[in-house]
C-alpha positions in Angstrom: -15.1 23.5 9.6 -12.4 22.4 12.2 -8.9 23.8 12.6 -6.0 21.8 12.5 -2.6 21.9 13.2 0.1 21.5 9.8 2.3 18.6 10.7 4.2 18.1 7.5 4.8 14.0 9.0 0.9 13.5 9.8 -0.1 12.0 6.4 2.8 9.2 6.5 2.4 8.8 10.4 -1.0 8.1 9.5 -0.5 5.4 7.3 1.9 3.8 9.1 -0.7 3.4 12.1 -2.9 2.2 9.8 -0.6 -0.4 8.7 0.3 -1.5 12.6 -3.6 -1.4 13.3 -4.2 -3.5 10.5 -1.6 -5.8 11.1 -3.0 -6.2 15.2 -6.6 -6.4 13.8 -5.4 -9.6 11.5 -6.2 -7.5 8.5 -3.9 -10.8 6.9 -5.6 -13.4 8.8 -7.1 -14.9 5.5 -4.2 -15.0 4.0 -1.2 -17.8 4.1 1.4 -14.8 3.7 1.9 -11.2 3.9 4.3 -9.8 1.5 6.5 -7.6 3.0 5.9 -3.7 1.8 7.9 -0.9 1.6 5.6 2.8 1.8 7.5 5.9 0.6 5.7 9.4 0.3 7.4 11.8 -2.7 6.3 15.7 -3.0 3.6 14.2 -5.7 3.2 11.0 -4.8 3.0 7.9 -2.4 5.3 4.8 -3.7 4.3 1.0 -2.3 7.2 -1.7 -3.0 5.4 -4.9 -2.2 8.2 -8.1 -2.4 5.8 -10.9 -4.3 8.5 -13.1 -5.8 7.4 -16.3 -7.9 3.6 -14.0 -8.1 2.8 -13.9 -12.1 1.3 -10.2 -12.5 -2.1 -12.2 -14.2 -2.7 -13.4 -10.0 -2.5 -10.2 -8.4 -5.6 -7.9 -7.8 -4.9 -4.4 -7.3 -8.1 -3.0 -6.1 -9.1 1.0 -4.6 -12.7 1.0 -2.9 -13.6 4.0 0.1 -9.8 5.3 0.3 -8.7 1.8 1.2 -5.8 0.0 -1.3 -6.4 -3.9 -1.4 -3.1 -5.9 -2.9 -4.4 -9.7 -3.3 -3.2 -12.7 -4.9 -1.6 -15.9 -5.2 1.8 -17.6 -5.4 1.1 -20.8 -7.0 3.2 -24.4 -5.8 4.6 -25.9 -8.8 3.0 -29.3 -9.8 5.9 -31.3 -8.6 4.8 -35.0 -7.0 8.7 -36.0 -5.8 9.4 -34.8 -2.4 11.9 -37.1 -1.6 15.8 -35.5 -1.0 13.8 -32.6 0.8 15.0 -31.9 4.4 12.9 -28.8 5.0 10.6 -26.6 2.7 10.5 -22.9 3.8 9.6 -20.9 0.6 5.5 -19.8 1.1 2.7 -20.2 -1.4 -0.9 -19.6 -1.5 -2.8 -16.5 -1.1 -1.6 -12.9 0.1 -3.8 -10.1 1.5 -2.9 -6.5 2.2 -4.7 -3.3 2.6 -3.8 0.4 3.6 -5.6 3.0 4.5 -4.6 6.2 2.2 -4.7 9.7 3.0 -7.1 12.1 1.7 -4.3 13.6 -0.4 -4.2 10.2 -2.3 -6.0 10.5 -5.7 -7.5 6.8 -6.4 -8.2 8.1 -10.3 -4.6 7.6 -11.1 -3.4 5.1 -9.1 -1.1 2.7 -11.6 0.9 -1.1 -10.8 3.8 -2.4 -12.0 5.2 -6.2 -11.2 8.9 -6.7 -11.8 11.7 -8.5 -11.3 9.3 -9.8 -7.9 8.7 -6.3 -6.5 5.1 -5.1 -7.1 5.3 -1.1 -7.1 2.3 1.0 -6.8 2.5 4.7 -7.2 -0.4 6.8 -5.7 -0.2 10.1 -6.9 -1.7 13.0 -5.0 -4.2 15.7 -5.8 -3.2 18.5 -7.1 -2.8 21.1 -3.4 -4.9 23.4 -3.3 -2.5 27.1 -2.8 -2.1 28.7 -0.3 -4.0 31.8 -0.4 -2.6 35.5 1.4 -5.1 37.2 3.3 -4.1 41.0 3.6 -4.8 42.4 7.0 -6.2 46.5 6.9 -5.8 49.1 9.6 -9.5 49.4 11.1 -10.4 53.0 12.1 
């Protein structure tokens, strides 16, 4: 068993490496667009805001596999055939890709999603801590 140094900022510097790595590895090279994402740590839990405007909850995959969070989907182009009037199209479809690293902490039994209003959230409660335990010290003779 190692010993480590408490540094109360470690868990969400560690993510948010993981999220630069990621995005320098290409982690969203499959994809036609990244949504952008928000990533919050509360005393009990880790929050994800994931802007997915236009994404119908029914084409997003939420998936937790070997402490990595995969968000996937699809925004769907409307079946429209007249493109005339249009000067420049700048709104993205197809398919999105994300996935983050979590922290040991993170406890993948109760992870929940909710899509609304275009913002996917995704809380990540974390285990229960184990206490701190007091360790008297004695007088040796």
């Amino acid at each position: 068993m190692a010993i480590t140094r408490y540094e109360p900022w470690g868990l969400l510097t560690q993510l948010q490496r993981e999220l630069e790595r990621g995005a320098a590895e290409g982690s969203t090279a499959t994809a036609e667009w990244a949504p952008a994402v928000d990533i919050k740590e509360e005393t009990d839990r880790f929050l994800i805001h994931a802007d997915i405007p236009g994404v119908k909850p029914e084409d997003i995959d939420v998936s937790m596999e070997d402490g990595v969070l995969t968000i996937k989907g699809e925004k769907k182009t409307e079946a429209k055939t007249e493109k005339k009037g249009y000067k420049r199209v700048e709104r993205t479809y197809g398919s999105f890709y994300r996935r983050f690293s979590l922290p040991d902490t993170a406890n993948p039994e109760t992870i929940s999603a909710v899509s609304k209003h275009g913002v996917l959230e995704i809380i990540i409660p974390k285990r229960e801590a184990v206490q701190p335990k007091k360790i008297s010290v004695t007088h040796a003779e």
